[in-house]
C-alpha positions as CSV (number, residue, x, y, z in Angstrom):
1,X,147.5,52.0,112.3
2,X,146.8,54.9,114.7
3,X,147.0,57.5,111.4
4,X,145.2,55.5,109.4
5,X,142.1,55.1,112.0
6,X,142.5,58.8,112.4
7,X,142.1,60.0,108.9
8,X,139.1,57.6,108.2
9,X,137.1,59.4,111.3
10,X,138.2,62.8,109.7
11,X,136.6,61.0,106.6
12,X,133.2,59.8,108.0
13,X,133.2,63.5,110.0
14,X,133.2,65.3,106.4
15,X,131.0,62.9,105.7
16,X,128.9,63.8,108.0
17,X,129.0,67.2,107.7
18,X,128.2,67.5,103.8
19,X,125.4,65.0,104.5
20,X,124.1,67.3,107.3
21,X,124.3,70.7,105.0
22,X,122.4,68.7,102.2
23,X,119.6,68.2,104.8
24,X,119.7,71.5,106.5
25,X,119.0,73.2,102.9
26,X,115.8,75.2,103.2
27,X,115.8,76.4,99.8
28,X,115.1,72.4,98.6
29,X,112.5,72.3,101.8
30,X,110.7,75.3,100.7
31,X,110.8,74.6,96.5
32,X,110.0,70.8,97.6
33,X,107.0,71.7,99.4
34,X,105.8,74.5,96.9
35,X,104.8,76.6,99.9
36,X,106.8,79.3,102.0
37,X,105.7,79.2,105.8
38,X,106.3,82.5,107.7
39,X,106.0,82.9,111.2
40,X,104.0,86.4,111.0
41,X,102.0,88.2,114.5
42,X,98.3,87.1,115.6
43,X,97.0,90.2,114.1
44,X,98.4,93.8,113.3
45,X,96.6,96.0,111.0
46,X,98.7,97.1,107.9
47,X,101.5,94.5,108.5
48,X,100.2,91.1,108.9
49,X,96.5,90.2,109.3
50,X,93.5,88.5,107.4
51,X,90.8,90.0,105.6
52,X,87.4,88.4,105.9
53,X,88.3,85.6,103.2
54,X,91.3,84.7,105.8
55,X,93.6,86.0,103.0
56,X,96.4,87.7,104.9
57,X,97.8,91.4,103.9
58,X,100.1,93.9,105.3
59,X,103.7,94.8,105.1
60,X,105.3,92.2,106.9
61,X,103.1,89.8,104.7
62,X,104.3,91.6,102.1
63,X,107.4,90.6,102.7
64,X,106.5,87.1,102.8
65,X,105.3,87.4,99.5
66,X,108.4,88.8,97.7
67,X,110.4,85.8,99.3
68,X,108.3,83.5,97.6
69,X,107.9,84.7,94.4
70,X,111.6,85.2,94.7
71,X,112.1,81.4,95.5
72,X,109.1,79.5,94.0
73,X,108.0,82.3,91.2
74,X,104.6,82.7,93.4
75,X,104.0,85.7,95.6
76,X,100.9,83.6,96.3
77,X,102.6,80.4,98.1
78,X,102.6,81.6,101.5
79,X,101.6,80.1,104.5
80,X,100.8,82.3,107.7
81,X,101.9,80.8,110.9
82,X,101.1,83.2,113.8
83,X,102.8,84.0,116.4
84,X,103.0,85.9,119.8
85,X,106.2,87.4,121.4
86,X,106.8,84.3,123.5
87,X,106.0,81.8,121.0
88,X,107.6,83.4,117.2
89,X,111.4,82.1,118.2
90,X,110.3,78.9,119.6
91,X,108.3,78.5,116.2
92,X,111.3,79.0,113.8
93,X,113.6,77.2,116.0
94,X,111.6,74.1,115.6
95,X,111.1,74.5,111.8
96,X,107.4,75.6,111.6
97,X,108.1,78.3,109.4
98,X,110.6,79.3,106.9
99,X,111.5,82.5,108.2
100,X,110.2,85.1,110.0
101,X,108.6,88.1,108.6
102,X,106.7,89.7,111.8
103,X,107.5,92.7,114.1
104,X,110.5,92.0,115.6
105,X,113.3,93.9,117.1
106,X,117.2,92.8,116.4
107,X,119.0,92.9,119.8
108,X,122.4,91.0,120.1
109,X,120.5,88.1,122.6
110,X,118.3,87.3,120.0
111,X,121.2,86.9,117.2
112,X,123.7,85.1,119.3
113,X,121.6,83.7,122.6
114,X,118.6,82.9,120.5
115,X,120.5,81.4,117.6
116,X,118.7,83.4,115.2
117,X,120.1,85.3,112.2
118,X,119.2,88.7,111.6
119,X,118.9,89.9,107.9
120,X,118.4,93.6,107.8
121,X,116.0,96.0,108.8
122,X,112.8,96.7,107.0
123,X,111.2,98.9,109.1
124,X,112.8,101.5,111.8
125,X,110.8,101.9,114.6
126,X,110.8,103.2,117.9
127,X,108.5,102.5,121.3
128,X,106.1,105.0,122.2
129,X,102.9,105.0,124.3
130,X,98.9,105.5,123.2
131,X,96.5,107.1,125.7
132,X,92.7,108.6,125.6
133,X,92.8,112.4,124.9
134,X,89.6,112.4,127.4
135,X,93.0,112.0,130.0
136,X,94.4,115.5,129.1
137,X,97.6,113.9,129.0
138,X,100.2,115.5,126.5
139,X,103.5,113.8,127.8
140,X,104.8,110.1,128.7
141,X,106.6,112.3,131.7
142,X,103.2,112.4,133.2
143,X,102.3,109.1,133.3
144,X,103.1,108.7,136.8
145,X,101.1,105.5,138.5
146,X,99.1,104.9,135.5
147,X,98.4,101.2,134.4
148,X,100.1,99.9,131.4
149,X,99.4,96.9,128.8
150,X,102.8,95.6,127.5
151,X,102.8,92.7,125.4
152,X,104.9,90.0,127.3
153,X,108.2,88.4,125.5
154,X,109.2,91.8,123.8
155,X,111.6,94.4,124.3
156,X,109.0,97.0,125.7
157,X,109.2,95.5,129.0
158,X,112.8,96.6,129.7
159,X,112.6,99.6,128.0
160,X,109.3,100.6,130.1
161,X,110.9,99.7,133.2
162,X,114.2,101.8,132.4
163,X,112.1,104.7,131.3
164,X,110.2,104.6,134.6
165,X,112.5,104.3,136.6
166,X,115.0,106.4,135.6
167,X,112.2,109.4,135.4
168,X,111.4,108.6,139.2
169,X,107.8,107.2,138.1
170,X,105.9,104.2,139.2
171,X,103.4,102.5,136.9
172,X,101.0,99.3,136.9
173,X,101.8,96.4,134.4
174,X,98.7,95.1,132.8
175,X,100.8,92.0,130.6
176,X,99.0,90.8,127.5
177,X,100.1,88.7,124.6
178,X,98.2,89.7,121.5
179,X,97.5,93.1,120.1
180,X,94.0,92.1,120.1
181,X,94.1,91.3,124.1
182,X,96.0,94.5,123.8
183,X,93.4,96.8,122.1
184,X,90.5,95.3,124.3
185,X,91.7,95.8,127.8
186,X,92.9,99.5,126.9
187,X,89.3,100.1,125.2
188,X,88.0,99.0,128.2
189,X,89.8,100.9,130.5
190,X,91.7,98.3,132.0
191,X,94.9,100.6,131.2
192,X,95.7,103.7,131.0
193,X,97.8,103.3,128.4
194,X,98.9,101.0,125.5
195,X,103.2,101.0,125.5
196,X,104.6,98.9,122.1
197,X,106.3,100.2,118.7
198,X,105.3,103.2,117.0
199,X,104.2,101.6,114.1
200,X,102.0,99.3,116.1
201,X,100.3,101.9,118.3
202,X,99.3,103.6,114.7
203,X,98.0,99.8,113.6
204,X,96.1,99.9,117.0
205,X,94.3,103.3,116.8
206,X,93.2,102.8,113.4
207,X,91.4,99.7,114.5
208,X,89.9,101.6,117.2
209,X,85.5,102.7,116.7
210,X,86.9,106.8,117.4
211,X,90.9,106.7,116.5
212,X,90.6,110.8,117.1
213,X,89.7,110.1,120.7
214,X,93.1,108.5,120.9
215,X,96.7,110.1,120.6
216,X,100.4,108.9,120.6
217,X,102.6,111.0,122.6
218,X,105.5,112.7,121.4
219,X,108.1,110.7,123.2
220,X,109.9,107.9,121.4
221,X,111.9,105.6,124.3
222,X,114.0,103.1,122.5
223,X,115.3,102.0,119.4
224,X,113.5,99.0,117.4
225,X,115.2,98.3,114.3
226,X,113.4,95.7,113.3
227,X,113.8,92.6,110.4
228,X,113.6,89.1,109.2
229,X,115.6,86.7,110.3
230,X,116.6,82.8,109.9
231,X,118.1,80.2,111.8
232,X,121.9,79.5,112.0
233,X,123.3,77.2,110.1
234,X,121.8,77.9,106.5
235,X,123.9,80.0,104.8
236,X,122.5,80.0,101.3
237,X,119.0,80.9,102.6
238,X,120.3,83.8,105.0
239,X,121.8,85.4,102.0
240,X,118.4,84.4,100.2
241,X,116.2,86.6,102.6
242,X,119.1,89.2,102.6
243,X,118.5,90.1,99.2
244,X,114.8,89.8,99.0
245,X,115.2,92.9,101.4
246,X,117.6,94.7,99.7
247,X,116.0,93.8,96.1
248,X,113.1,96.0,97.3
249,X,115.5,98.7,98.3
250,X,116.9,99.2,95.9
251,X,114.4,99.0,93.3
252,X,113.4,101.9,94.8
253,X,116.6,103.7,94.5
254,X,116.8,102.8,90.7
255,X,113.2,104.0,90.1
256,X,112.1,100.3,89.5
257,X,108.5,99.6,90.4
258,X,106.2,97.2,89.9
259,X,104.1,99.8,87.3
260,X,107.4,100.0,84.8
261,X,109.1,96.6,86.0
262,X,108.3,95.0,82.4
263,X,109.6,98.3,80.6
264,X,112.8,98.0,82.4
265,X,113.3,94.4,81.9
266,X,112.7,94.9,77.8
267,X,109.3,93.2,77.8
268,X,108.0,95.9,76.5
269,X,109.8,97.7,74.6
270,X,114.2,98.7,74.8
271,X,115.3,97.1,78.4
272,X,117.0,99.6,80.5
273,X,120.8,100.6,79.9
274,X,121.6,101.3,83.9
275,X,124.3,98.1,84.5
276,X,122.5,97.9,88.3
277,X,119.4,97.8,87.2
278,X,120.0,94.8,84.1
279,X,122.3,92.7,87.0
280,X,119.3,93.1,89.5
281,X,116.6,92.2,87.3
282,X,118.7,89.4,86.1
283,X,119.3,91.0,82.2
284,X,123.3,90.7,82.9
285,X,125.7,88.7,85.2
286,X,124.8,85.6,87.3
287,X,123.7,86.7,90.4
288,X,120.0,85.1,90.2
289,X,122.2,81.1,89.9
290,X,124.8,82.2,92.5
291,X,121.6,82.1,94.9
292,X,120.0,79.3,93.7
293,X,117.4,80.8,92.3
294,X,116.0,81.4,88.6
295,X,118.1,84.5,86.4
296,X,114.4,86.8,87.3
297,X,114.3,86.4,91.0
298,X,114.3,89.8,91.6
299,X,112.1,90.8,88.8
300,X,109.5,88.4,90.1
301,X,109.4,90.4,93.7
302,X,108.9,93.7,91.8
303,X,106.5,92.5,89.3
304,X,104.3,90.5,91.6
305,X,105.1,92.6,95.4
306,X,106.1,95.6,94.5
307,X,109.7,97.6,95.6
308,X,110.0,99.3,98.8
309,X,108.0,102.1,98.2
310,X,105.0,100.1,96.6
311,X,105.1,98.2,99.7
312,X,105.3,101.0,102.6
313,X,102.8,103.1,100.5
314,X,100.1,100.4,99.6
315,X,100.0,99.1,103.3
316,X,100.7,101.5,106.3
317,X,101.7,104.9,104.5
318,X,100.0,108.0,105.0
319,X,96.9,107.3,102.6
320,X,96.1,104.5,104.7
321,X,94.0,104.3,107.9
322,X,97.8,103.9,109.5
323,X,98.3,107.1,108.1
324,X,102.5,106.7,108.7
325,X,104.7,109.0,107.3
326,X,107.9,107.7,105.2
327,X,110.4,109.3,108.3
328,X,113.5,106.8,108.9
329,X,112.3,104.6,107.1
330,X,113.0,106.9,103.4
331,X,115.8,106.0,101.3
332,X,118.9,107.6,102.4
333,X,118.8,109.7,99.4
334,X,115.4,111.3,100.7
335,X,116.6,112.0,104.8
336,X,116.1,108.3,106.1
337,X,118.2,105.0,106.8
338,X,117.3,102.8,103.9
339,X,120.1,101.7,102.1
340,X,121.4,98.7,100.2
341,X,124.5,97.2,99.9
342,X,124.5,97.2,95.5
343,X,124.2,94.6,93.1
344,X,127.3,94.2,91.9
């Protein structure tokens, strides 16, 4: 009697669990609903913020897009939820949004403590500091006393109080929660200087009325590699927004872009012969069902987003305001860190 009560809980426990999975599947939520929501920033020029019609643009954005035409065929289905530092974990946590396509730094409390999964890094980035050139200052090493904004809920706050500290220096913390609040209280002199990402501080001066009056000095304090990520637990869409990511890679790498994506895929004309390219655009192989997605996921991305390059180059790269350089962030092929694990 004892054996037989014990393998009937094991029974209702599988039970259980499979029924739980089935529930848990965001891929179903997401096609179910017909819209992706991604928890983006309040506001960043050239990665996530709204254009007078309140259509939302920008890298991260981007991003958002290629997921859903990856998953729903629409790099239009997007919804934005914003987000702060102290809010954009609590959001995904509680299932208002998707995933999470927004400025954000992997550090091992936010993948383990947090519960979040991490999915690769789109951008590498670095924390630097933003002052007035009227200042004469040409070093963070002579920032000495000066007042700070930080945005609160990031990394910068550590990394600011290491670097001060461990240079000897003293400074004032002016804590703020939006880049907007950000730009405003250093325009009107409420700091001395603005302390966040690289990549943000180039969003912020190109928003400024005189972004010549401005300059980022040379030192770089931390490293921000920064990504999507998920929440535990969903294994199919982890691997979902994995690819997305490196689908735009490696695009890239394979000379795929969303000008010759129909020449590649034979839709006009003889589809390309490279094995890589026909798996990844869904010619050969299986990969698109093994996802749970249609055979032309990828092909979707690049026709309606764009690869990497299209991306980095149509939002923040150097014939933008942003006006940022390729750096890290080239493919490892061209002296930076972007790589992809290949499709095969």
């Amino acid at each position: 009697m004892r054996l037989k009560t014990t393998v009937t809980l094991a029974a209702v426990a599988l039970a259980l669990g499979v029924t739980s999975g089935a529930q848990a599947g965001t891929l179903e939520d997401v096609q179910a609903r017909g819209v992706l929501r991604c928890v983006v920033s309040t506001g960043i020029a050239g990665f996530a913020k709204p254009d007078a019609n309140g259509v939302w643009g920008g890298f991260d954005i981007d991003f958002c897009r290629a997921t859903a035409a990856a998953v729903l065929g629409d790099a239009g289905a997007i919804e934005a939820v914003t987000s702060t530092g102290k809010t954009r974990f609590t959001k995904l946590n509680a299932g208002e949004g998707d995933v999470l396509w927004r400025n954000t730094t992997i550090t091992f409390s936010r993948d383990v403590g947090v519960k979040l999964r991490f999915h690769g890094i789109n951008y590498y980035d670095g924390q630097g500091f933003m002052v007035k050139k009227s200042l004469g200052i040409g070093s963070a090493l002579e920032l000495d006393g000066a007042s700070v904004c930080i945005q609160t809920g990031t990394t910068t706050e550590l990394n600011l109080a290491d670097y001060f500290a461990e240079n000897g220096m003293s400074y004032e913390a002016v804590t703020i929660e939006t880049n907007d609040e950000a730009r405003q209280n250093y325009e009107s002199d409420r700091c001395d200087v603005y302390t966040t990402d690289a990549s943000g501080l180039s969003s912020t001066r190109s928003a400024l009325p005189d972004p010549d009056a401005h300059m980022v000095l040379p030192e770089i304090i931390s490293k921000e590699p920064l990504g999507p990520a998920t929440r535990h637990g969903d294994d199919q869409w982890s691997d979902i927004i994995t690819w997305v990511l490196n689908a735009t890679i490696t695009a890239e790498e394979l000379g795929v872009t969303q000008a010759n994506v129909d020449a590649k895929a034979g839709k006009q004309g003889q589809p390309s012969k490279n094995p890589e390219t026909r798996r990844m655009l869904g010619l050969d192989g299986s990969q698109g069902s093994e996802l749970g997605l249609s055979n032309d996921w990828a092909y979707q991305i690049i026709k309606q987003v764009g690869n990497y390059s299209d991306i980095f180059e149509r939002n923040i790269g150097p014939n933008t305001p942003l006006g940022i350089e390729r750096g890290l962030n080239a493919l490892w092929t061209n002296g930076g860190l972007q790589y992809s694990p290949p499709f095969r």
